[in-house]
Every structure is written in structure tokens, then in C-alpha cells.
C-alpha positions as CSV (number, residue, x, y, z in Angstrom):
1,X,104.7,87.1,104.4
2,X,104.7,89.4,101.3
3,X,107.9,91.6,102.1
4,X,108.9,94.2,100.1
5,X,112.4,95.7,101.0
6,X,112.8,99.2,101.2
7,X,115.7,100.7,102.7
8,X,115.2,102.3,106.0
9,X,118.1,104.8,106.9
10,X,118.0,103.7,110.7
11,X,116.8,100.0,110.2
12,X,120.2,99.1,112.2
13,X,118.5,100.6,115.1
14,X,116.5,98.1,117.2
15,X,112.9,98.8,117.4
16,X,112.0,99.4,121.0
17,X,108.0,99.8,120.4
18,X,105.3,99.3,118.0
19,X,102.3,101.3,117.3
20,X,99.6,100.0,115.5
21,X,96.8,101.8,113.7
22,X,93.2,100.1,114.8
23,X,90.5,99.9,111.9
24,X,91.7,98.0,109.1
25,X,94.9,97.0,110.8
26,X,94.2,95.3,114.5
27,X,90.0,96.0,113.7
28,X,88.0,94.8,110.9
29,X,84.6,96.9,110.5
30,X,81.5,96.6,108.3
31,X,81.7,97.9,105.4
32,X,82.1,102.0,104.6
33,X,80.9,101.5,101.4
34,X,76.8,100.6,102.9
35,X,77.1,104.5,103.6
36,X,77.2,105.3,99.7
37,X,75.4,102.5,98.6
38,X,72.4,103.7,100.9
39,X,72.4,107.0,99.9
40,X,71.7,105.5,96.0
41,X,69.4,103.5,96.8
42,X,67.3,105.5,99.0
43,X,67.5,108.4,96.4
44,X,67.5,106.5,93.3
45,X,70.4,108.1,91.9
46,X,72.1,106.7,88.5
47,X,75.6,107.2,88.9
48,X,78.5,105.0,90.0
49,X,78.2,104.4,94.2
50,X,82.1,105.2,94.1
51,X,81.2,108.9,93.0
52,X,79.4,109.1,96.3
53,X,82.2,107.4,98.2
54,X,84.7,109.6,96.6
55,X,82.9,112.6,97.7
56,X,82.6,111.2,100.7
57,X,86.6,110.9,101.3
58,X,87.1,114.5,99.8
59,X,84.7,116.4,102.0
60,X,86.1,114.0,105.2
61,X,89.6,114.4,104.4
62,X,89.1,118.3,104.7
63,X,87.2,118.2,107.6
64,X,89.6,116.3,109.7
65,X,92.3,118.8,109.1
66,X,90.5,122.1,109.5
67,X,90.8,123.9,113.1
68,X,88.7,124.2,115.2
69,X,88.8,120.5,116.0
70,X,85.5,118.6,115.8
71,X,85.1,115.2,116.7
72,X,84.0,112.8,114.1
73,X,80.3,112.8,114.7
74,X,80.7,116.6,114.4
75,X,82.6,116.1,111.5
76,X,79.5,114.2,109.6
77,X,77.0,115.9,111.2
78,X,78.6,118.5,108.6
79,X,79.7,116.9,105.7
80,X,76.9,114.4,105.0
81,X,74.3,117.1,104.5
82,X,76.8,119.1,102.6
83,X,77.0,115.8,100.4
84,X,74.0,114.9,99.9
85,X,72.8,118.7,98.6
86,X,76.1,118.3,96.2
87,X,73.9,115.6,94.5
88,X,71.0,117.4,94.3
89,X,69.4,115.6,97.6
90,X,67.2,117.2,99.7
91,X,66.9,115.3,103.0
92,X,67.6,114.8,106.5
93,X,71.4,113.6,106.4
94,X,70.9,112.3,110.4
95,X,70.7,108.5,109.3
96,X,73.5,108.1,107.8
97,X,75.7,110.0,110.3
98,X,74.4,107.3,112.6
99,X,74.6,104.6,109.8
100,X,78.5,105.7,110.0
101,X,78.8,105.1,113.5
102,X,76.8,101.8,113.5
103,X,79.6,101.2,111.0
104,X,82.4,101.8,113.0
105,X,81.7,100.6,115.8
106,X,80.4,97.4,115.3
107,X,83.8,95.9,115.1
108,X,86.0,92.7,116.4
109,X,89.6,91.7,116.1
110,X,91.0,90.2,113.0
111,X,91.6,86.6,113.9
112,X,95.6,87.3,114.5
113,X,95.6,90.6,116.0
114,X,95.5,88.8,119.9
115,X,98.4,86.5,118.9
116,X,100.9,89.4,117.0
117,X,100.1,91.6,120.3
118,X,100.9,88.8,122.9
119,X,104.0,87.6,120.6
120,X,105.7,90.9,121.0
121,X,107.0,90.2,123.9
122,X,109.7,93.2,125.3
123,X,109.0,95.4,122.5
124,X,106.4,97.5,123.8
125,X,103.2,98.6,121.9
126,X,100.6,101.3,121.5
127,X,97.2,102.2,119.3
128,X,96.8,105.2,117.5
129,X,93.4,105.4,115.9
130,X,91.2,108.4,114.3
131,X,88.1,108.1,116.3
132,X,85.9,109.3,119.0
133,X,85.7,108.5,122.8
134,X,82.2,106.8,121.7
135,X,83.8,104.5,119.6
136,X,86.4,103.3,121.7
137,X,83.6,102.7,124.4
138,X,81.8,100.4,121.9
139,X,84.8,98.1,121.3
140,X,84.2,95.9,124.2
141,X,87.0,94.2,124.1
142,X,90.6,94.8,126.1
143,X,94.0,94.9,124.0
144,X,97.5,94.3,125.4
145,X,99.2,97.7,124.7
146,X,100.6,100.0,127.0
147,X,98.1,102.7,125.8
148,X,95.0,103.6,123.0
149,X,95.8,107.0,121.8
150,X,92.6,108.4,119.8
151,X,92.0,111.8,117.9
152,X,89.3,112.9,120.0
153,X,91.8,113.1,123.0
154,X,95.1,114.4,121.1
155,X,92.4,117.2,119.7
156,X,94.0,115.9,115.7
157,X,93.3,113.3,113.6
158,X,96.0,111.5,111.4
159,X,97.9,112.6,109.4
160,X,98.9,115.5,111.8
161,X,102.3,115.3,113.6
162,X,100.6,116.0,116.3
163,X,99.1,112.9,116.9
164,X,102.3,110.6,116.6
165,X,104.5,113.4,118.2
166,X,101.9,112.4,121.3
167,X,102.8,108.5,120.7
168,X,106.2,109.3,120.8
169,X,106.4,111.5,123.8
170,X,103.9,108.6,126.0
171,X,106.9,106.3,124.9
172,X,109.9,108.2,125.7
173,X,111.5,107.0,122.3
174,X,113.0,108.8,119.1
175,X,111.1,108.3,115.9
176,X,113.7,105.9,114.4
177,X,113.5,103.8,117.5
178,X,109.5,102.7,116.6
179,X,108.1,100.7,113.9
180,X,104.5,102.0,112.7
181,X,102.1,99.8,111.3
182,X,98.9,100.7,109.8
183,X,96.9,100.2,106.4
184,X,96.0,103.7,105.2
185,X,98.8,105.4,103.1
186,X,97.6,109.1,103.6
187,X,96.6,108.8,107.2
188,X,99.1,106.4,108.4
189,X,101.8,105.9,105.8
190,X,102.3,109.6,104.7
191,X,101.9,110.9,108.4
192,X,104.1,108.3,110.3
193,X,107.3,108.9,107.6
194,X,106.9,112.4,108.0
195,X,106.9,112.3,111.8
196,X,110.4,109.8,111.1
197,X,109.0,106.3,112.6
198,X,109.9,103.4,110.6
199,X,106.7,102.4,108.5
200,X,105.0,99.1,107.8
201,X,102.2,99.4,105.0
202,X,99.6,96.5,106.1
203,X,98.5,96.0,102.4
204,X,96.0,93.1,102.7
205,X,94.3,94.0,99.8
206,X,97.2,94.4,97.4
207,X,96.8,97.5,96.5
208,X,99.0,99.3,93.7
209,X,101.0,102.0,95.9
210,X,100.1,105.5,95.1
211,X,102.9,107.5,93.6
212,X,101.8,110.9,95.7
213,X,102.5,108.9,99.0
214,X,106.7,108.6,100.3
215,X,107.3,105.0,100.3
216,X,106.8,102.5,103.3
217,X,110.6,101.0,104.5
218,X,108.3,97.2,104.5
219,X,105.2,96.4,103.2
220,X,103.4,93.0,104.6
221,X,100.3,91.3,103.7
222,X,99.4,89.6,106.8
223,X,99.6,91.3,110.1
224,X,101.6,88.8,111.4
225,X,104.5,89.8,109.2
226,X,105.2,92.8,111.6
227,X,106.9,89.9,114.0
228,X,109.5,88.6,111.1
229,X,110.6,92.4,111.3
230,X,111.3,93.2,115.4
């Protein structure tokens, strides 16, 4: 494990719980990037795929914190046609809102998620994910946590308070009695400091941190680092 210690005000405290974030951190997906690279290819355009994926994550990131809420489907229903005109393209954006959901929810388990879940043993556990009732139908799969908290149901997607305020209240803990682990700094890092859970930054990738985001009290490299930390 690649442990990197930061100083957590309460890390005296014993944690009592875990929540985990799914994609990326307890699921591993296709892909994103086949959305961008399909839109270049089937429009022939001659720029850099990551200009597409980075107005991708602009126009998404907005969207998932405007009011009313919309679920994600609504969400790219929205943006992708709003995308694709920004570069000049004049088509139907409908297959690659459903390329996006083929995307996300063809998914499995990393390879150690089953044995970190089953290790924790009294410290209890929970899912927090950004995603829609249809995706959590298509998982097909059964994880040992007490509950799967998604954005469609809380009515806010992460980074909103909202969203852990609800983990925290279906626990019955305080903030600095629950370690959070997940691999997005914006959605996960920046939103589960702010709410004042202890923060594990599931780098797998290793990542340079970005200086915008508050700092994670551990970062680990493996999922199964979250264990040497209870």
C-alpha cells in the first residue's frame, strides 16, 4: 500500500463505518473515453479526442449541479446535443447518450472489492454512487453493505452535501466517525472533506493531486489499503 500521511484532526477517533464510492473505486467500467473518441471518428473531426472529453466534463459537471434535478439520462439527453453543435456537428446526439449508458453499466467488481467488503468485519459499510435507478438495476451483482445510496434517489449528485448528509443520517454517525473512500477528487474528495468524513483518495492511477482540491487525510493505491487504516 502507497500511504501518504496526512493529518486528520479526529484520526484518534475510531471509524465506526465506511462508505465507498462505486465506479472507479468498488466498479470498474468500459472506458468513458469510447464516447469522445466516437464522436471523432464518426465526424471526422481533427482536433485532440481530449478536447471533446474535456467539453464533455465541463458541460456534465454543470448539469449535475443545476436544480431542477434531472437524472443522468436527462442530464445527456441535454448536454450531448449541446456538445456536439459546440463543434460544429449537426446530428442526432441519441447514440451516444445510449453509448454512455452501455458504458456505465456494463460493469463488474474489481478483483478485490468482494474480499476488502467481507474483511471489514464490525465496521459497517455503505455505497454512495452518482447514477440512476437503471444503472443500479444493471449491476447484477449483490454487495455486502448495509445500503447503496444513488443520486437519483437522494434527488443530488456528488459533490452536494446533500448526498453524504443522507449517508450520514442512514448511519446514525458524526462525520468524523466515517472514513470515505472513493477515486474522484471533485466529486468525492472535495465533497466528502467538506461534509467532515475522514477521506481516502483511491489513486490507482497515480495521479498528481490537483492543487484546487483540500487534501485527502490518506491516499492508497490499492483498494485494499482502506483495511491497514480501520
Amino acid at each position: 500500500m502507497n500511504r501518504v500521511p496526512y493529518q486528520s484532526a479526529s484520526g484518534l477517533t475510531p471509524v465506526k463505518a465506511v462508505l465507498f464510492d462505486a465506479y472507479g473505486t468498488l466498479l470498474r467500467n468500459e472506458d468513458l473515453m469510447l464516447i469522445p473518441r466516437q464522436i471523432v471518428a464518426d465526424h471526422g473531426l481533427s482536433l485532440p479526442v481530449e478536447d471533446v472529453l474535456r467539453t464533455w466534463i465541463g458541460l456534465y459537471s454543470e448539469a449535475t449541479q443545476e436544480t431542477p434535478f434531472r437524472t443522468l439520462r436527462d442530464i445527456h439527453a441535454r448536454i450531448l446535443p449541446r456538445l456536439l453543435r459546440g463543434f460544429g456537428i449537426d446530428a442526432d446526439a441519441t447514440p451516444y447518450v445510449d453509448l454512455f449508458f452501455q458504458v456505465t453499466t456494463n460493469v463488474e467488481l474489481y478483483p478485490e472489492t468482494l474480499e476488502v467488503l467481507n474483511a471489514l468485519g464490525p465496521v459497517r459499510a455503505g455505497v454512495v454512487s452518482n447514477a440512476d435507478r437503471e444503472h443500479l438495476a444493471a449491476w447484477g451483482f449483490t454487495l455486502p453493505v448495509e445500503f447503496i445510496l444513488i443520486s437519483e434517489t437522494l434527488g443530488a449528485y456528488k459533490p452536494h452535501p446533500r448526498v453524504f448528509q443522507s449517508a450520514l443520517n442512514q448511519l446514525g454517525l458524526q462525520p468524523h466517525e466515517v472514513l470515505y473512500v472513493g477515486d474522484s477528487e471533485v466529486d468525492d474528495v472535495k465533497g466528502a472533506k467538506a461534509a467532515g468524513l475522514r477521506v481516502v483518495w483511491l489513486n490507482r492511477d497515480g495521479r498528481s493531486r490537483r492543487p484546487d482540491v483540500p487534501p485527502p487525510d490518506f491516499e492508497i493505491r490499492h483498494l485494499a489499503g482502506v483495511l491497514m487504516l480501520l
